[in-house]
N, C-alpha and C positions, 0 to 999 in steps of 0.2 A: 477676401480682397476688397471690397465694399467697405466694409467697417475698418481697414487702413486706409484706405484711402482718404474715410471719413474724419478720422483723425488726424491725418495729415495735413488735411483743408482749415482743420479746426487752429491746430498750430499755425499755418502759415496766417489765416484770421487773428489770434491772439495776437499773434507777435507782429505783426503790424497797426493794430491797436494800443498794445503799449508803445511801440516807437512814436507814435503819435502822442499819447499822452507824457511820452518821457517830452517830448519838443515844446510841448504848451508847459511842463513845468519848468524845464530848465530856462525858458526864457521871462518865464514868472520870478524863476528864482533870480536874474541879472538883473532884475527890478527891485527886486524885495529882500533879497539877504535869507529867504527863507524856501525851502524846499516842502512841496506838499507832501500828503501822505500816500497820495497816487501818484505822485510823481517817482517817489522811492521805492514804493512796493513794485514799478513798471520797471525800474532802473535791477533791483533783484531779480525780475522774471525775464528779461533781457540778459544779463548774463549769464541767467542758469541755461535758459534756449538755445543760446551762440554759443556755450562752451566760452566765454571769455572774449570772444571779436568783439562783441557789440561796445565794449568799456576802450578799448583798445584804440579801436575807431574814435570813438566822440575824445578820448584824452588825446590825441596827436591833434584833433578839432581846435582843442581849448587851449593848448599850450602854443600856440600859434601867433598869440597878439600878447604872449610871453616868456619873450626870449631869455633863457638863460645867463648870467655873466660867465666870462672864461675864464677859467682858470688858468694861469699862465705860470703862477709861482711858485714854491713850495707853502703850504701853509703850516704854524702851527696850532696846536690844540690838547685836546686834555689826552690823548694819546700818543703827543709829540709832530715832528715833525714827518706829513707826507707830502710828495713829491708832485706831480702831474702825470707821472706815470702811473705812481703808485693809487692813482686814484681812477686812470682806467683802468687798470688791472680788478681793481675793487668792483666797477661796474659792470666787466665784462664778466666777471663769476655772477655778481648778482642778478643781470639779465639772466644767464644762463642758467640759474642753480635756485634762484629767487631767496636765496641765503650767503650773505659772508659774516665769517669768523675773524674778528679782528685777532692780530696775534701781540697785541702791545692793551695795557690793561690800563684802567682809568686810575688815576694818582690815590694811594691808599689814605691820606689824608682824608680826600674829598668825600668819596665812599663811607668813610668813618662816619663822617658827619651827617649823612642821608644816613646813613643804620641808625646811628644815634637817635637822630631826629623822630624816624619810624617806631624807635621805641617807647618814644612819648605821644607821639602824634596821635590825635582822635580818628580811627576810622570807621567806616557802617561793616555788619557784618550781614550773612545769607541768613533764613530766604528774604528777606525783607528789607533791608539795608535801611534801614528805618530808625536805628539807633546807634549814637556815639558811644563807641566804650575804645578804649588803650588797649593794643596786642596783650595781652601779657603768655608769652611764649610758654610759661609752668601749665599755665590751665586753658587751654584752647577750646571756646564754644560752641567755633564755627570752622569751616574746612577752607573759608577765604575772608581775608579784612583787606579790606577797598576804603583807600585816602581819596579822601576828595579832591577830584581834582584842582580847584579854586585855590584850596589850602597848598597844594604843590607849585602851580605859579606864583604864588607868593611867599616862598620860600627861595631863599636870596642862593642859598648854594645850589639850587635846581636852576636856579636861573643864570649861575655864569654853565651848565651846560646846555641852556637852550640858546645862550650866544655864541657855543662854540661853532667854529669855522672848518674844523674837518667834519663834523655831525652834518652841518648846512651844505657843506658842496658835496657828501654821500649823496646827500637826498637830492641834491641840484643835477647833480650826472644822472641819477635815476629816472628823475621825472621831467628831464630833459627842457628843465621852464625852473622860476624863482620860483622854488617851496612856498608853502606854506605853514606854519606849523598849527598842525591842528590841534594836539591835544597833549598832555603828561595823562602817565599812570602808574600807580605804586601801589602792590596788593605782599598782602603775607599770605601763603598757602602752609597747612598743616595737616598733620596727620591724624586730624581730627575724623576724618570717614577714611574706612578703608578701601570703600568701591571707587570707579570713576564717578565724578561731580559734573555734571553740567554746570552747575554754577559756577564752577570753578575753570569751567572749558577744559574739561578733563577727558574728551572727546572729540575726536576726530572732527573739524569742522574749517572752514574759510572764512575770514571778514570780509564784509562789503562796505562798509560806511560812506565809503566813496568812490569817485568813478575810480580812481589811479594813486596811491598811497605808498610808502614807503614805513615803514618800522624800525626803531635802533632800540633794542633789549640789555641792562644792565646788571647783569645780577651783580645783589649787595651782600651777599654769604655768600660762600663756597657752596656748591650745587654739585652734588656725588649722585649717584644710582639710587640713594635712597630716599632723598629727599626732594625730589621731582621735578625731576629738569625738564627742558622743554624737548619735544621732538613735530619734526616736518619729515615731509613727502618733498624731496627737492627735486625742483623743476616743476612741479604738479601746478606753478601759479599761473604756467606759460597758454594762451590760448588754445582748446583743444586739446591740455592735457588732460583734464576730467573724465573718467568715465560716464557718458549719456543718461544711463540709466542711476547712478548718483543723486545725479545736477534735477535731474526729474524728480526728487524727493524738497526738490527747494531749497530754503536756507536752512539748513537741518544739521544735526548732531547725525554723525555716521560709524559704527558701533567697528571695534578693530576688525570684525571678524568679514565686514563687508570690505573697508578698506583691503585689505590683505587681500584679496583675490585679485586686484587689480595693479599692483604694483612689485615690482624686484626688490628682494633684500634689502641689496647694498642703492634703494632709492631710499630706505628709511634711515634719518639721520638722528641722533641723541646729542644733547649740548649741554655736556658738563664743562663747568670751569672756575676760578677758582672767584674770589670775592675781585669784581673788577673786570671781571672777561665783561665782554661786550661783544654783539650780531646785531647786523642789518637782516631782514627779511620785509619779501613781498609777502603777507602776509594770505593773500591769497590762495596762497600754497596751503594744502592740506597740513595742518599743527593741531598740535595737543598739551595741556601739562600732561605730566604723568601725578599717579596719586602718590602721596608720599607714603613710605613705610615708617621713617621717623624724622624727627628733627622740624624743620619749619624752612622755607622758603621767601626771601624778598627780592621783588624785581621792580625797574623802572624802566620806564619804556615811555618814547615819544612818536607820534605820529608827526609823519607829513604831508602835505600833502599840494596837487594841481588844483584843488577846486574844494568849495565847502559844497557843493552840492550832494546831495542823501540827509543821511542821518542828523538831525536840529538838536543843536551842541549849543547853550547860551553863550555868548563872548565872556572872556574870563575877567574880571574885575580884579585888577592888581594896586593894591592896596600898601601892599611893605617891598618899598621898589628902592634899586641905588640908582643914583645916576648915572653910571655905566648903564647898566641895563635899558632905562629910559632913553638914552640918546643911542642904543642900540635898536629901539626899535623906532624911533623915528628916521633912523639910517634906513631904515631896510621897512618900511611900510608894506609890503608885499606881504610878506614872509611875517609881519606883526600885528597882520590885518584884523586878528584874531581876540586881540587885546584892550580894553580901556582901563583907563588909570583914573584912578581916583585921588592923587595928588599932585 
């Protein structure tokens, strides 16, 4: 009883230690643009402790002195036209499920053009990401090629989808305040290893990079059973659905066989679809790739987000820009905060 309780004292000490060091960094960071390396590692041991409050808490904080626009219209976008309805229904699954399935697919043109590009594009490969080489899909190195992402903001057809208007008020309903967009990413996974890859996040795990974040996932191929589609634990993002004894192992890689003890079948979700399906996910939901048996995988994926506080991302320096684009992010300075242009 002694030695629980001991630890008990110990936790309630830690964890108000970090909430302290989380307060002196976040207010360093309203200064600075820059988040320390204590301030982040306290902001991960906060949410492993809370089960998810602690993040929960400070983002309804932050989103406070920024309010949302409404949506009153229909809007359109690279999915076509949705409604106002159709876009609480969208957010009422995603709170609830911290996954939606769009059922209307991105213009196969456009898609074409981002495959295209990927199979020219320089990306770095595992362990090391240390050198530029081209996919080349015949003879596979590495079990993931990672595009940089600087090279993807300036890339004119990734960027009329970071202007799109159904992508933006997804994430506006979500995070209840003008997005952010934090990031692009575009990786090829292969069947280059037949085990699960950490590298590849071929294991069970959560992101943290930020307090409150949003995800929209693109696959650019058709994605079948064999070639490693994504799968989550839906619902698992929501506070306190974690397992304790988990969340106590940190920001860690969680092996399927510990997962499985703690969750129902039909909570484990698989998302095949075809070249052009798209999902939003709270990313904090327990996901994985699966490893692939054959063939090759490409995905695009953007963050967004309430806040750049965590993880220290440099601003993206956009280089090969249209005018649309440019007058889109001077429209919306919030949500472009992310950006400087070099013409």
């Amino acid at each position: 009883m002694r030695a629980l309780l001991y630890r008990l004292r110990q936790k309630i000490k830690t964890r108000a230690k970090n909430k302290k060091i989380f307060v002196q960094a976040y207010a360093a960071f309203k200064k600075t643009g820059t988040t320390s390396t204590e301030g982040y590692t306290a902001l991960l041991d906060l949410y492993c402790s809370s089960n998810g409050k602690f993040n929960e808490k400070i983002h309804k904080e932050i989103i406070v002195s920024n309010p949302p626009k409404k949506i009153t219209d229909s809007v359109n976008g690279i999915i076509g036209k949705i409604s106002p309805a159709d876009f609480t229904n969208i957010n009422t699954i995603l709170n609830k499920d911290g996954y939606y399935n769009f059922d209307k697919k991105v213009n196969p043109e456009l898609v074409s053009k981002i495959y295209n590009y990927a199979l020219k594009a320089n990306t770095v490969t595992a362990p090391l990401y240390d050198k530029k080489i081209v996919f080349d899909p015949k003879n596979p190195i590495s079990e993931i090629y990672r595009f940089e992402q600087n090279d993807l903001i300036n890339n004119t057809d990734i960027q009329q989808l970071i202007m799109d208007p159904v992508l933006i008020n997804v994430a506006r309903n979500y995070l209840g305040c003008e997005p952010i967009f934090d990031f692009p990413a575009m990786w090829w996974s292969t069947a280059f290893l037949k085990d699960a890859s950490s590298e590849a996040a071929q294991l069970y795990h959560f992101d943290l990079d930020r307090i409150k974040w949003l995800k929209i996932f693109i696959y650019l191929n058709d994605v079948t059973s064999e070639n490693g589609p994504h799968r989550l634990i839906k619902s698992s993002h929501l506070p306190g659905a974690k397992p304790q004894e988990l969340l106590n192992r940190g920001y860690a890689r969680i092996p399927d066989e510990d997962i499985l003890k703690h969750y129902k079948p039909d909570d484990f979700l698989v998302v095949i679809g075809d070249a052009g399906s798209m999902f939003a996910e709270d990313t904090k939901c327990w996901h994985k790739g699966t490893p692939l048996k054959s063939g090759n995988r490409l995905v695009l994926e953007f963050e967004y987000t309430s806040s750049l506080f965590g993880a220290n991302y440099p601003k993206f320096e956009v280089k090969n820009i249209s005018d649309e684009f440019k007058q889109f992010c001077i429209n919306n300075p919030i949500y472009a905060s992310n950006f400087t242009f070099k013409n």
